[in-house]
C-alpha distance (Angstrom), angle and dihedral (degrees) to the residues before:
residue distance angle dihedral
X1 . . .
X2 3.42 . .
X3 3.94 106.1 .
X4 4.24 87.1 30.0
X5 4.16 85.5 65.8
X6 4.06 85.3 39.0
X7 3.84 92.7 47.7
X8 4.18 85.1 44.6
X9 3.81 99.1 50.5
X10 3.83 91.1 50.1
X11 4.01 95.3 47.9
X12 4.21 80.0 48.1
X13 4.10 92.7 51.3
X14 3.99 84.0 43.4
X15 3.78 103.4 46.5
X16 4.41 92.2 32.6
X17 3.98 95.8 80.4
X18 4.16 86.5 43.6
X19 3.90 84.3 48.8
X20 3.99 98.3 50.4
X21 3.78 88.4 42.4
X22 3.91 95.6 58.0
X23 4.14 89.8 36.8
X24 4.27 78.4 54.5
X25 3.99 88.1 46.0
X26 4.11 90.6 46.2
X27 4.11 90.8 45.1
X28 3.65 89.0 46.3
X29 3.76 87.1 56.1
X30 3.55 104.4 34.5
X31 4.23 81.4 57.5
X32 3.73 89.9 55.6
X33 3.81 99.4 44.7
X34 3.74 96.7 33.0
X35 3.32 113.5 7.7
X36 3.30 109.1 -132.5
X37 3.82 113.2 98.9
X38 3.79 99.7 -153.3
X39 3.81 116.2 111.5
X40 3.41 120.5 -150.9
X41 4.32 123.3 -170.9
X42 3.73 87.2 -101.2
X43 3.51 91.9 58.6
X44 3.63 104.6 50.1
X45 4.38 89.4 71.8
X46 3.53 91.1 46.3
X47 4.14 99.4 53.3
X48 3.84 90.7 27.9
X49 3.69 81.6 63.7
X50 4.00 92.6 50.8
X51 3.60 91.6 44.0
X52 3.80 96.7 57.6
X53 3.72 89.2 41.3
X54 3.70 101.7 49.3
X55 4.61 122.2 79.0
X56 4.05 75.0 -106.5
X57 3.62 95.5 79.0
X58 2.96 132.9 104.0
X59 4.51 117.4 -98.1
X60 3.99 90.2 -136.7
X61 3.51 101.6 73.4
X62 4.03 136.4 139.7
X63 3.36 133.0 -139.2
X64 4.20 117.3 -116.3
X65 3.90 87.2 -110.6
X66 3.27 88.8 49.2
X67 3.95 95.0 54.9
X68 3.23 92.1 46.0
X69 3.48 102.8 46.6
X70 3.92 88.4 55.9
X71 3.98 98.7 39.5
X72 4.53 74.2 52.3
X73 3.92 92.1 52.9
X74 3.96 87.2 49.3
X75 3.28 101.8 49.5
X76 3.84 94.5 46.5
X77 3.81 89.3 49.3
X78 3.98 93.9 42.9
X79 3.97 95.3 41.7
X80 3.41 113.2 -4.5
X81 3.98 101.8 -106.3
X82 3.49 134.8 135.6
X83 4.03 109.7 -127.5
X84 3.95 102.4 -161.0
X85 4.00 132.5 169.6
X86 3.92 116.3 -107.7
X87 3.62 130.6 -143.4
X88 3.89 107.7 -107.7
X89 4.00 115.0 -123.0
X90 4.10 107.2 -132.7
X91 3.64 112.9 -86.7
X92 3.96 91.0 18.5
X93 3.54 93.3 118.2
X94 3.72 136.5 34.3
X95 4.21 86.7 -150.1
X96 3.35 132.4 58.4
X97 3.78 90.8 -150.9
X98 3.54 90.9 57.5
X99 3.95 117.8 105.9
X100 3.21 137.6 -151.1
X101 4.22 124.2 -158.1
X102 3.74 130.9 162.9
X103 3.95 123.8 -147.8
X104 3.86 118.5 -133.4
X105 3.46 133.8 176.7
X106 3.37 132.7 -129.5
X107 3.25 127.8 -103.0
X108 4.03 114.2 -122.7
C-alpha cells in the first residue's frame, strides 16, 4: 500500500499543473460563451468536450477507449480490478458525453 499511495501522490503532483491549466482553458471559455467564469463539475465534461474538438486543442490526444483501456490496465496492475464502461439507464445523465464505468475485482 505503501509505494501504491507513493506512486499516486506523484502522478497527482505531475498531472495537478496540467489539471489547473485546462480548468484555466475551460474558465477562459466558459467567460466567452457564457460569461460567467465560474466552473462548476458539470461543466468541466461539457467544455472539455469543446476543447478537444475545437483547432485549439491540443494534436496529442487519445481516444475515450483509449483512456479507458489504460486507466483499466492500471488499475488491474495497481489493485487487481477490472475498470469497465456501463450502459447508462435513461435520464441518468444530463450529458451524453458523460460515462459511466464500474470497478470489480477479480476473483482469485
Amino acid at each position: 500500500p505503501y509505494f501504491v499511495i507513493q506512486a499516486l501522490e506523484e502522478m497527482r503532483e505531475k498531472l495537478r499543473p496540467l489539471a489547473l491549466k485546462e480548468i484555466e482553458k475551460i474558465r477562459m471559455m466558459k467567460t466567452e460563451k457564457e460569461g460567467d467564469n465560474k466552473v462548476f463539475a458539470w461543466d468541466i465534461p461539457f467544455y472539455s468536450h469543446l476543447l478537444t474538438s475545437s483547432s485549439t486543442a491540443s494534436s496529442i490526444t487519445m481516444s475515450t477507449g483509449e483512456v479507458i483501456a489504460t486507466l483499466d490496465h492500471i488499475v488491474n496492475k495497481l489493485f487487481q480490478m477490472r475498470l469497465s464502461l456501463e450502459q447508462m439507464e435513461p435520464g441518468e445523465s444530463y450529458d451524453p458525453f458523460i460515462l459511466k464505468t464500474s470497478l470489480t475485482s477479480i476473483p482469485d
